[in-house]
N, C-alpha and C positions, 0 to 999 in steps of 0.2 A: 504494500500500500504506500501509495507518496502521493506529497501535499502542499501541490504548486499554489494552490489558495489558501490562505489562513484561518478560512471562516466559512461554516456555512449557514445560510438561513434557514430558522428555525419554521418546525413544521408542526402542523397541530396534531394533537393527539389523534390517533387511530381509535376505533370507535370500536368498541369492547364488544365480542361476539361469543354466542354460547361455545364449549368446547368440543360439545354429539351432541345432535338435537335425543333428549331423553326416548323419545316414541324409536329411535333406530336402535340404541344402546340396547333397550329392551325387547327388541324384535327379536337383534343379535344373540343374544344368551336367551330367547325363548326357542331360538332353531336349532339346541341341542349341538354350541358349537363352543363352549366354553371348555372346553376338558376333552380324557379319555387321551392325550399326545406323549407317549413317552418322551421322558428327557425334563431337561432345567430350561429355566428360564434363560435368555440371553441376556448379559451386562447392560444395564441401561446407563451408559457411559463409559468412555475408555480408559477414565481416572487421570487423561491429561493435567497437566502441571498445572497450565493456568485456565483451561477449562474444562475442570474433571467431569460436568456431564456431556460434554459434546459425543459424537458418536456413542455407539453400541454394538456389544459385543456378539458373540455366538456367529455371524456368518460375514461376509463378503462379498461385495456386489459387484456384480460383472458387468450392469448394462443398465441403463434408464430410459427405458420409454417415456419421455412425457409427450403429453397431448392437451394444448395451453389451448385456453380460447378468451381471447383480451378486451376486455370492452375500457377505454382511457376515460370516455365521457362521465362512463357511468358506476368508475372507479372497482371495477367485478373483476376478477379472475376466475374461471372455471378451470380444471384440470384434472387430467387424469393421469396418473404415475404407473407405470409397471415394471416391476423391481424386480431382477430379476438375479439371485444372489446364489455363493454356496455356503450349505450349514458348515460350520466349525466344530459343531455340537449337536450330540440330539436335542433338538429345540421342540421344548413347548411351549413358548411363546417369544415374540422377538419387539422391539423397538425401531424406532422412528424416530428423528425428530422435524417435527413442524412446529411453526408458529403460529397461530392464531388464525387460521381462518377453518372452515367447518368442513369435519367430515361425513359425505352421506352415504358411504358404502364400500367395506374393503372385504378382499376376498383374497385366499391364500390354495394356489392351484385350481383353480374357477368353485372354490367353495364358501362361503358366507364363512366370515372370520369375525369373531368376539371382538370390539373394538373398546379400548379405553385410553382416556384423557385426561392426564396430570400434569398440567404448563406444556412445557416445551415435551414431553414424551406422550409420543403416541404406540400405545400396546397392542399390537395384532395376536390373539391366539387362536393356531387355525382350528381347524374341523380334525377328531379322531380318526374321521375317514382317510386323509394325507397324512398321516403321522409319517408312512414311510417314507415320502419326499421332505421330510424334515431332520433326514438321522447325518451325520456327521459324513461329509463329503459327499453329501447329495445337493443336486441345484433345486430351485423349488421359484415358483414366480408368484409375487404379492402384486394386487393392484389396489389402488387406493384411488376415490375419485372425492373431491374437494372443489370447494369455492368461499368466493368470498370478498371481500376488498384487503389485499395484502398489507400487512404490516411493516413500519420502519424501523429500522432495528438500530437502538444508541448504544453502539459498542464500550467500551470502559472507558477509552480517548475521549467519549462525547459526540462520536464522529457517528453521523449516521450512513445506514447500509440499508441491504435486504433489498426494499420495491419504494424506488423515488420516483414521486410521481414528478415528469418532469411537464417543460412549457405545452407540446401536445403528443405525449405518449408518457412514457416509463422505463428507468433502466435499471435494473437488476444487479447489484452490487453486494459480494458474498464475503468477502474479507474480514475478518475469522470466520465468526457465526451467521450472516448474514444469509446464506439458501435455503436453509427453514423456512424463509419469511415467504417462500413463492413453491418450492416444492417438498415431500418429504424424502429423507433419505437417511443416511447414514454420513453424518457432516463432520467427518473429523482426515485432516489430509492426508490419514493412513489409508485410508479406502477409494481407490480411485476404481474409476471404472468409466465402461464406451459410452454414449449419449446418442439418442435420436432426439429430436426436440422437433413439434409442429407446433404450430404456431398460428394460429387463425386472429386476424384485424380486422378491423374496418377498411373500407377499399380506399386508397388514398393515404393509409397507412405502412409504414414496411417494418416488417420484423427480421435483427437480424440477431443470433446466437454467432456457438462457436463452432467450429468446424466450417466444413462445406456445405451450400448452398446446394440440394438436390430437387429441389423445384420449387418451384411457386405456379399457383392456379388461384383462380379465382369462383367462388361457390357461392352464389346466392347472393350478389353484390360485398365478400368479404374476402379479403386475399389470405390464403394459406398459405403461411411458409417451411419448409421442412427442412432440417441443418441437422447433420448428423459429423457426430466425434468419434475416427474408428481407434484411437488413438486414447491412454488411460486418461483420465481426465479428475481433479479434485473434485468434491464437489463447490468449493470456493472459488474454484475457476471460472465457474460454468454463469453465464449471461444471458439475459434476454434484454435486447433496447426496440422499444418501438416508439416510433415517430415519423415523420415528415423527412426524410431523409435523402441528399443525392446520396447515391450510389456509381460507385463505380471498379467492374473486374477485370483483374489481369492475369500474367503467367509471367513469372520471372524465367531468368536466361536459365535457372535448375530446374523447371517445374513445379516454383510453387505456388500456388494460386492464391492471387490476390484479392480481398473484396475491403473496399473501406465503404465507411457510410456515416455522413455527415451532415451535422445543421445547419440549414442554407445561412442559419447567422455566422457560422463559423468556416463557410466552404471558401471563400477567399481567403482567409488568412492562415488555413491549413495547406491549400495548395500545396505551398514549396517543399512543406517539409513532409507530406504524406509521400511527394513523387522521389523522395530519398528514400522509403521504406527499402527499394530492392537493393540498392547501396548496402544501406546499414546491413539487410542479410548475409551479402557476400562479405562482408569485413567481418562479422561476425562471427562467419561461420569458421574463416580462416585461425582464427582468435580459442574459439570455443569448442570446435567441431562440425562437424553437419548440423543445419538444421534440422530438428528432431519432429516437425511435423510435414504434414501436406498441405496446409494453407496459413496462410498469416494474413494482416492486413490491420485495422482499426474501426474504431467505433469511437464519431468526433462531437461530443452533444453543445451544447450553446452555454456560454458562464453563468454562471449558478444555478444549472440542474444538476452539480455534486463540488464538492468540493477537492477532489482528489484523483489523481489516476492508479487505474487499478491495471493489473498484468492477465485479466482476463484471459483464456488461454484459444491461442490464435489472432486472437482480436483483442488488442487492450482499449480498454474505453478511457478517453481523456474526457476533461470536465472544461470543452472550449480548446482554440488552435495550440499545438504544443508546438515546447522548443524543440531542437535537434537532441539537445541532450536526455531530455525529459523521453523522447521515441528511442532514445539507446538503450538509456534505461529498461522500460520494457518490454526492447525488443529482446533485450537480454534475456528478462523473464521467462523467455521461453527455455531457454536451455537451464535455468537457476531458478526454480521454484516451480516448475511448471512439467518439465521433462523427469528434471532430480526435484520431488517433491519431499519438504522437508518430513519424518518421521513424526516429528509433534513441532509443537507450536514454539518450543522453545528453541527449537534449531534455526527459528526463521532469519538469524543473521547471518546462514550459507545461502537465502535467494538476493540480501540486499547489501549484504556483506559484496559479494560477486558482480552482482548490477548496479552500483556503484563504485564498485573498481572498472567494469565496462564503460562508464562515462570518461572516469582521468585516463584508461586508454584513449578511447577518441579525442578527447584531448589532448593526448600526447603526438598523435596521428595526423590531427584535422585542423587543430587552434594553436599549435606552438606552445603549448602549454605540458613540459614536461611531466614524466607522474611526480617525481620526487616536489615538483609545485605543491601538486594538487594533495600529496600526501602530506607535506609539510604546511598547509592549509589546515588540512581536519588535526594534525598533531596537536598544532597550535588551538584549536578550536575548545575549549574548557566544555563545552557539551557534552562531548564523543566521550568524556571521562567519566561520566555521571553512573555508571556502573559494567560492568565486562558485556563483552556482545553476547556471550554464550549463554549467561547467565541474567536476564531481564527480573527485577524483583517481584512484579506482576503484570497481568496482563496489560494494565493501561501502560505500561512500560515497553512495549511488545516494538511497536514501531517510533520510537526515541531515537534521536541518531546516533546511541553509542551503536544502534546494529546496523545502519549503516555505514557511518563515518570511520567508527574504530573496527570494523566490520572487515573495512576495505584498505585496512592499515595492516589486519591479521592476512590478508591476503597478499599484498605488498612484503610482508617481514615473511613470508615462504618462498617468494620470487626472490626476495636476497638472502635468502637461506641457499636456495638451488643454485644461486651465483652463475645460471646461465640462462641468456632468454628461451636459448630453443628446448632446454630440456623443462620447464617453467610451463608454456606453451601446450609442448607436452604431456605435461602431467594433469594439466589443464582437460585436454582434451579428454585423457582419458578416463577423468574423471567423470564427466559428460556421456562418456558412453561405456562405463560400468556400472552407470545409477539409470541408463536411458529408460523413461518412463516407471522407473519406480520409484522409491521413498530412500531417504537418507538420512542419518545422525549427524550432528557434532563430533561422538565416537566413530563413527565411520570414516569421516576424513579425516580427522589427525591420522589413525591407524593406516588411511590408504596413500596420505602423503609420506607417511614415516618409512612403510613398505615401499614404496616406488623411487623411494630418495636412499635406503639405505641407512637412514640416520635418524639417531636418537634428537626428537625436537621439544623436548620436554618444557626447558628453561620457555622456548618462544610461545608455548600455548601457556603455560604458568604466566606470563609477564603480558601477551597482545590479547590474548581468548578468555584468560579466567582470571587475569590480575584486578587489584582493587583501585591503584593504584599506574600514576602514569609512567612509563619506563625511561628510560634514557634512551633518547631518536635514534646516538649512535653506538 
């Protein structure tokens, strides 16, 4: 998450909705589906550091059907979700989490499943009849169908996420907790998984997610749009923006395909730097490795329908025309937070730790601006000291610039550990593609830097990664 604006405008409270209309809860456990499931319940919550009930335990989801249907005017979301996961456990009952809007009917392998509602978890327990597609290494598919007017989610920063309703649409912002707020799932950035996403507007409206663009029709004067992610995907990655939008696709010189989509307030003065996107990739790539997907691009909304740009995966949504820096930034994200997803939320200073070191590269590259500048910048900067990247003391802490600033200092003090660019580069690389598309620790890279260099790096992670304390620069 970064946060080219200081401030954003406050929004009125979200209008307080039952949690199960009573009449289905008890339809639910009248159809003889409460019970009779061998197995335990699944963990409702993964016990993360600074958000231990985020995700849920017992299975692993491989795939998300959603099926959105958007009304902006009339502030509605309808949807239907279909999850489709493997058990970890014999499960007799599993979690969700959603946020506030209503559900009116889930079912677990096309059978009516017991539904219940405690804030942010939602309890499916299937029908006796599945139990076998619920035993430990079997896949099993939940669908869940909901509606409602989505919720704004005020993270610990104060910074809100989730569903912003913007000037004539809405864009969808997940960073930590925020995709609750629009679908259910399993929200914790250990669990990634593929996405389809349809998308039904009003006609004169466009909807864009992440991934690729696999059609668009028109139905009853309402445009559908369908965007699928065959590539693993956070669920904090994953976006919906609808609006009034130019559009525009391409194919860079590797194949990869491009879609931006921007608000006509803002399509002038995005121009220049959107038509660098296939630049910034090829520099990139040579930098970081291959790019790790099949499409990129942006999502450009008008200033003050958010305050912040997000790393969206494929497509990062800015909040109004960005700088060159600001598109390095999360173009990077793709390969550092997004490809290598952190393990838990504490690790998040190896995505901005790295996409901030990605900036004082291009500015070593593109603006004469050596890194030893840019590093001897944040050194100096009494911020970045305010406590170790690794080590954030709470969640409002999470995105503070010790985890970018001293982030991307710990990442500078292993390139002058390596004492050679090309082996540096290197190890870079193949960091990127030994984590490709999965999750990563803190303990994972010190271990995969200390293996690949041959050396004992103890004193530099004690003094740049977990020190209290600023070290001496030389």
């Amino acid at each position: 998450m970064d946060h080219p604006l200081p401030d954003r405008p406050a929004r009125r409270a979200a209008r307080a909705r039952p949690l199960l209309a009573p009449a289905l809860a008890l339809a639910l456990l009248g159809a003889g589906c409460t019970g009779g499931v061998h197995g335990t319940p699944g963990a409702a919550g993964l016990r993360d550091p600074y958000f231990p009930g985020l995700g849920n335990g017992g299975y692993d989801v491989t795939h998300y059907g959603l099926t959105l249907d958007v009304d902006p005017a009339a502030d509605r979301l309808r949807g239907t979700a279909r999850i489709t996961a493997r058990a970890t456990q014999d499960l007799s009952a599993f979690h969700l989490d959603l946020f506030g809007l209503d559900v009116e009917r889930a079912t677990v392998e096309g059978r009516p499943a017991a539904v219940n509602r405690a804030g942010k978890e939602l309890t499916l327990r299937p029908a006796a009849e599945v139990e076998e597609r619920l035993r430990e290494g079997r896949t099993f598919t939940a669908v869940v169908r909901y509606a409602g007017s989505p919720r704004t989610v005020t993270d610990a920063e104060g910074e809100e996420e989730g569903w912003l309703r913007t000037a004539d649409g809405a864009v969808a912002l997940g960073e930590p907790t925020g995709s609750m707020a629009w679908f259910p799932g399993n929200h914790h950035p250990s669990d990634k998984a593929a996405y389809d996403v349809e998308i039904t507007v009003p006609e004169g409206l466009t909807a864009v997610s992440n991934g690729e663009l696999v059609s668009r029709r028109t139905v009853d004067g309402r445009a559908v749009h369908r965007w699928r992610t065959a590539e693993p995907m956070a669920s904090h990655l994953a976006t919906v923006a609808v609006g009034r939008f130019r559009t525009r696709q391409s194919v860079t010189a590797d194949g990869i395909r491009l879609f931006t989509a921007v608000d006509p307030a803002s399509a002038v003065a995005s121009e220049e730097v959107l038509d660098r996107i296939p630049a910034v990739l090829a520099w990139s790539a040579k930098k970081f490795g291959p790019y790790p997907f099949r499409s990129a691009g942006a999502v450009v909304e008008r200033k003050g329908d958010s305050s912040y740009a997000l790393e969206t995966q494929n497509r990062p949504v800015f909040p109004g025309p960005p700088g060159i820096r600001l598109l390095v930034h999360e173009l990077a994200h793709q390969w550092f937070g997004n490809s290598v997803t952190p393990a838990a939320w504490r690790d998040v200073w190896l995505n901005e730790g790295f996409a901030t070191y990605a900036e004082w590269l291009w500015a070593a590259d593109h603006e004469g601006a050596p890194v030893e500048e840019s590093f001897a910048a944040a050194y100096a900067d009494d911020r970045n000291w305010a406590f170790p990247p690794a080590g954030p003391p709470a969640a409002v802490d999470l995105f503070d610039p010790p985890v970018y600033g001293r982030g991307a200092m710990v990442v500078h003090r292993v390139r002058l550990a390596v004492d050679d660019d090309r082996a540096f580069f290197a190890l870079v690389r193949g960091w990127t593609k030994a984590h490709r598309h999965g999750n990563a620790s803190t303990g994972d890279f010190t271990a995969y830097v200390e293996e690949k260099t041959g050396r004992d790096l103890t004193e530099l992670w004690d003094a740049w990664l977990y020190g209290t304390s600023r070290p001496p620069a030389d």
